[in-house]
Every structure is written in structure tokens, then in C-alpha cells.
N, C-alpha and C positions, 0 to 999 in steps of 0.2 A: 441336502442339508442347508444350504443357501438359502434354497425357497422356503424353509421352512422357518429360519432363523427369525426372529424378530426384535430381540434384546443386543445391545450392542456387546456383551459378553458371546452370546452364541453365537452372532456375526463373526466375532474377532476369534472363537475358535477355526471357522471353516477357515480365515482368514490366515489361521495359523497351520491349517493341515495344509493349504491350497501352497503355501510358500514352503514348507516341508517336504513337500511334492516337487517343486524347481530345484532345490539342494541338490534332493535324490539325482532328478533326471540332469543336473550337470557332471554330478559324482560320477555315474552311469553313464556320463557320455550317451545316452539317448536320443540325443539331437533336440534341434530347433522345437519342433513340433510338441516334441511331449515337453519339453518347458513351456511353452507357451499355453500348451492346454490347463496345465496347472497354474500359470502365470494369468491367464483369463478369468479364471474361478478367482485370485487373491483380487486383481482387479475390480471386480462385478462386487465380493464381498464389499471391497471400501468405498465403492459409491454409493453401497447400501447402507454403510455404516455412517458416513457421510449424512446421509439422508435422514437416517434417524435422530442424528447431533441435531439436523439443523431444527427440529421439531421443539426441542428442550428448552425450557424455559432458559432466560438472561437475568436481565436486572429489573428489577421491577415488572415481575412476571410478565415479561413481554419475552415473545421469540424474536430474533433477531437472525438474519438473513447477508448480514456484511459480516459476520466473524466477529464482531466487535462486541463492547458492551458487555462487558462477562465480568461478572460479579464472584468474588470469592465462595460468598455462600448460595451462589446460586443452583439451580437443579441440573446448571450444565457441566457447573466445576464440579459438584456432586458425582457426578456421573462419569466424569472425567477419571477423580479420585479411585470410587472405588472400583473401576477395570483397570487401573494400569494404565490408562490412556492418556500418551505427552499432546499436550496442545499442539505442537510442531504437528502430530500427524492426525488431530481430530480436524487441525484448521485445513490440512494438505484433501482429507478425505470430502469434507465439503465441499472445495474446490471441485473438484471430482467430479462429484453431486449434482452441482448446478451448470457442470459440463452440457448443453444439448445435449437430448438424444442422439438425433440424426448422426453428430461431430464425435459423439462417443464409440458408437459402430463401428463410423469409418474409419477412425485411428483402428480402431483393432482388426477389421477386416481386411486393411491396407497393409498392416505389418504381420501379419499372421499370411496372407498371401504372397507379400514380399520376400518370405521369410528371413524376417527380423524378429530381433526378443522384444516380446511385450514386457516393458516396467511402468513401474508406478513412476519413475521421473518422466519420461516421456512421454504419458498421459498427463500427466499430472501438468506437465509444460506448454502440452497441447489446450490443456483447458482452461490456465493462465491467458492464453492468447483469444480464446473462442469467447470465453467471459466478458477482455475488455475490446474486442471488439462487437459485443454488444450496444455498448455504451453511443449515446448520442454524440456525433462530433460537437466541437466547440461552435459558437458562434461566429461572425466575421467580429472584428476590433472594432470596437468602436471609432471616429473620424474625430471627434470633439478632443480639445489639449488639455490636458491634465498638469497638476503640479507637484502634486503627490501619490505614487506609487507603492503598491503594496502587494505580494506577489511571493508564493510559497508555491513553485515550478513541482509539477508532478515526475520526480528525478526517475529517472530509468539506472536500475544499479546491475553492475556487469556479475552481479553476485547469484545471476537468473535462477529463480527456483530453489533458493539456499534460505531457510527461515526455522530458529527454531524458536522466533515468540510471537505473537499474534500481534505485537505491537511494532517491530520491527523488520523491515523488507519485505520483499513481496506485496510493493504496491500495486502488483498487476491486477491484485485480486479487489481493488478498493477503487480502482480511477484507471484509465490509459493514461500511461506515462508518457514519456517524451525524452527523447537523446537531447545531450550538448547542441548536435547541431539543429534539431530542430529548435531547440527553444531560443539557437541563434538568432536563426531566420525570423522570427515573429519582428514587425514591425513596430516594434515598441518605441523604437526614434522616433516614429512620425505623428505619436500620438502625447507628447510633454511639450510642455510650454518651455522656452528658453531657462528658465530658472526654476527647477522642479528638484526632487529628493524621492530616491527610491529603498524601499524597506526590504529587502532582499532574504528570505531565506534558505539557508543551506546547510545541510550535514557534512559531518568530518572528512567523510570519504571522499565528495565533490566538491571539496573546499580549492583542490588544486585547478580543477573545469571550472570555475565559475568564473573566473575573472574573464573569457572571452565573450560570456554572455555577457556581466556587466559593460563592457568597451561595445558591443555590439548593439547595446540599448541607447545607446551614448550618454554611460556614467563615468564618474572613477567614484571608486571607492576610496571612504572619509572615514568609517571609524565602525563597531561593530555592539551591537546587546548580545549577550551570554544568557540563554534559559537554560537556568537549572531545575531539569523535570522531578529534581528527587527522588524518584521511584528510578532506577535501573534498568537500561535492554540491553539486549544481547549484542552483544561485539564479536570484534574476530582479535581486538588489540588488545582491550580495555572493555570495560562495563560501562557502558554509553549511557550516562545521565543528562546531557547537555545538547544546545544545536544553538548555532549562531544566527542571529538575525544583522544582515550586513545594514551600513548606512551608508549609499552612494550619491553623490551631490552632479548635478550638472547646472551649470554654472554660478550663481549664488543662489545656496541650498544651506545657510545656517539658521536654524529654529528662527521661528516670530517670536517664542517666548525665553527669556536665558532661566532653563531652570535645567538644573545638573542632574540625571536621574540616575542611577546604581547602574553600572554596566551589566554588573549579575543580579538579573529577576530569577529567584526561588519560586516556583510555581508548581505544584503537583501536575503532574500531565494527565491530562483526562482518558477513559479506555477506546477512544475512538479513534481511529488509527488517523495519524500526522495532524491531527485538528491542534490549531496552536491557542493560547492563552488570550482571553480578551483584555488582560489588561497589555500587550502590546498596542493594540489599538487606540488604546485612553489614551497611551504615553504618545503615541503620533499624531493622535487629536488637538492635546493639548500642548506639545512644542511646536505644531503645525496648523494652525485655526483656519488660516486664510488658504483658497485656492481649493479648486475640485480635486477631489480624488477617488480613485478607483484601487479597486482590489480585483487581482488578477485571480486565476485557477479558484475564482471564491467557490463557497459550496454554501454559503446563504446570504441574506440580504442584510444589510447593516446601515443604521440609520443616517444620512449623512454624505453615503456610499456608491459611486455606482461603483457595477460587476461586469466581470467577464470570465465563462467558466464554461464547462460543460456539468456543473451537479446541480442537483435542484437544489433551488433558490427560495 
């Protein structure tokens, strides 16, 4: 039925016999084996279903291949709609998808001879990991001193493999993240000029971490911008509309221009996953004129600018 399936409806049925199949066999006490045979069919199903999603048209009839980019009225949200299908588990199935072959196997040859249960999180976690380490590592840091800092850290959340929006968590599927301690260690001291200003941002969760990275870069933190995304993700507290952009000073780090700007910028947050608003950048250009500056984790080139990142530029 599998091989034969080609519509993401008669996917998602075998998808739903193959898991009706593991109920039974833990009901039955049947053991390891016959759950896994039927836990390998639901598997196989959602790679393939996976694969189908990621063919479907986005926003402006383009496919798109990061999960991003999904337009309400597009052919993917279409499709989404009319099977039933939550984004939580079309974006989970993709991941899947663009698992390697080879890395796909092996999970399942490895845990089926182990005899361990094959699940959809444990693959699914496996291919979080195979995905970004795909990704080209970053560059060396540039040697030259800077005065202005600007830097949106690819956070690693202990929340691993927990997402039900496409816009929220699960950055492993978008970038290689990085622990507290590793984005301690980056040698960002050696690269500011005695009197520089860093533009810091951070989410609610990692608001309590950040401060040893900032002491670690050799800032303190002076005062904060509020972006209000207006559009709504998903929380575990509250309905997360907002993310803070910190302002940290080492040694004299007040504006070249005295102009007072809204602590809360109102900004629609675009559907491409952590990409931040360009008018923050205006607002640092222009309280900030003089002195080189650099954007860290950038993901493109900006006029003015240099970078350091590992996305294309």
C-alpha cells in the first residue's frame, strides 16, 4: 500500500494503519519486534509524505526546501487543510525527508537490531542532528576591531524536538545552533575596539543565559529594544509575540546621535524562520554613524556591513 500511495491522503492512511498496528501489538504484548515492524511502515510512510509536502508549492509559486515561506493561500497550506494535516507534523515529516538515506537506514537497522522501539521522535531527533550537521562550519573571526556589534546567536533550546509552529523552535532544522557555553568561548573580546556597543538579541527563555555571554564578550548591558512581531508563536507560558534586542556598552558606547527611539518597534515578523526586521538596523546605523561594524550569525550581506556566519551571503 505504501509503494503504491502517492497523494498525501493515501500516504497518511497507510500512515494510520501502520500506527494502528503498534497500539495493537503493545495491547498484545507481542513484543519489540512486531511493534517495530509496524512502527517501520508509519516511519517509511512519513518520509514519504514528507517528501511529497516538500514538492508543493509556497509563496509565490516557488517550492521551498527550509519549511519556511508558507503562505496562507498557498498550495501547501491548501493541502495541509484539506487532509487534516498540523504543520507541527508536516514540518516534523520533512525533516524526516531530507534525513540522508544512508543516516536513515542506519537509525532503523541499528534500533530494530538493538532491539529498541522505533519512534517517530527518535528519528525524527536523529535527523535534526544529520541535517545541521550538514551545514558548512562557520568561518575563523575576523582579526580587524570593530565598534559596533550586531549579533542574533543561533540559541540552542533545551526544548530538543518540541515545535508545534513552523516559526517557532526547532532551530536545528534552519542553522547549527550553539550552547551558552559555546557562544561563551567565541572570542568576541579580541575583536572590539575599547569603546564599542553591542546589539544583542535574545528570546524570553534565554533571557536568564545571556548575561554570561554578554560579560564574556566584555559588555554589560545598558538598556534593551522590545520587537513587537504582532503575529503570535507558540509558547509554553504565554503567546510569544515579542523578542528583545539588548544594548550593551563597553566602555563609552552612547549614540553619536541623541535621538530617542520607541523602545517598542511594532514590526510584522516575516515567515522566515528568526530573520529579524531591517529597520533595527536603520535605528543602529543612524544612532551609530561612525566606527566599523559587523554582524555576527549574518545570513546576508548588508550595505556598510561586514559579516561573519555560516549562511549564504
Amino acid at each position: 500500500m505504501l509503494a503504491e500511495a502517492v497523494t498525501l491522503p493515501d500516504i497518511k492512511q497507510v500512515i494510520s494503519l501502520a500506527e494502528a498496528g503498534i497500539r495493537y501489538a503493545k495491547a498484545a504484548n507481542l513484543g519489540t519486534e512486531a511493534q517495530n515492524t509496524a512502527a517501520e511502515i508509519a516511519i517509511r510512510g512519513k518520509r514519504k509524505a514528507g517528501e511529497v509536502l516538500a514538492q508543493l508549492e509556497r509563496e509565490q509559486g516557488k517550492r521551498n526546501d527550509t519549511l519556511s515561506n508558507v503562505g496562507q493561500s498557498s498550495e501547501y497550506a491548501k493541502v495541509l487543510e484539506e487532509s487534516g494535516t498540523s504543520r507541527q507534523d508536516a514540518n516534523r515529516w520533512q525533516t524526516i525527508a531530507i534525513m540522508p538515506e544512508d543516516k536513515f537506514e542506519d537509525h532503523i537497522k541499528q534500533r530494530r537490531d538493538g532491539g529498541q522501539e522505533l519512534t517517530t521522535a527518535a528519528i525524527y531527533r536523529d535527523a535534526i542532528q544529520a541535517t545541521a550537521a550538514d551545514k558548512p562550519p562557520a568561518p575563523e573571526l575576523p582579526t580587524d576591531k570593530y565598534r559596533i556589534i550586531y549579533a542574533d546567536p543561533p540559541w540552542k533550546y533545551e526544548t530538543f524536538g518540541v515545535s508545534v509552529s513552523e516559526f517557532y523552535g526547532g532551530s536545528e532544522r534552519h542553522y547549527p545552533v550553539m550552547t551558552i557555553e559555546e557562544l561563551e568561548e567565541l572570542p568576541i573580546k579580541n575583536m572590539v575596539e575599547d569603546d564599542a556597543v553591542l546589539f544583542l538579541w535574545v528570546t524570553s527563555p534565554k533571557l536568564n543565559q545571556v548575561w554570561g555571554i554578554i560579560k564574556a564578550w566584555g559588555f554589560e548591558y545598558k538598556t534593551s529594544f522590545v520587537w513587537d512581531k504582532v503575529k503570535h508563536n507558540f509558547g509554553y507560558y504565554n503567546s510569544v509575540r515579542h523578542e528583545l534586542l539588548l544594548v550593551c556598552g563597553r566602555g563609552s558606547s552612547t549614540p553619536d546621535v541623541a535621538k530617542l527611539y520607541d523602545s517598542v518597534q511594532s514590526i510584522d515578523r516575516s515567515d522566515n524562520h528568526s530573520e529579524k526586521p531591517e529597520e533595527f538596523r536603520r535605528i543602529i546605523d543612524e544612532l551609530y554613524p561612525r566606527g566599523r561594524r559587523i554582524e555576527l550569525f549574518a545570513r546576508r550581506k548588508s550595505d556598510g556591513w561586514d559579516i561573519w556566519g555560516n549562511e549564504d551571503a
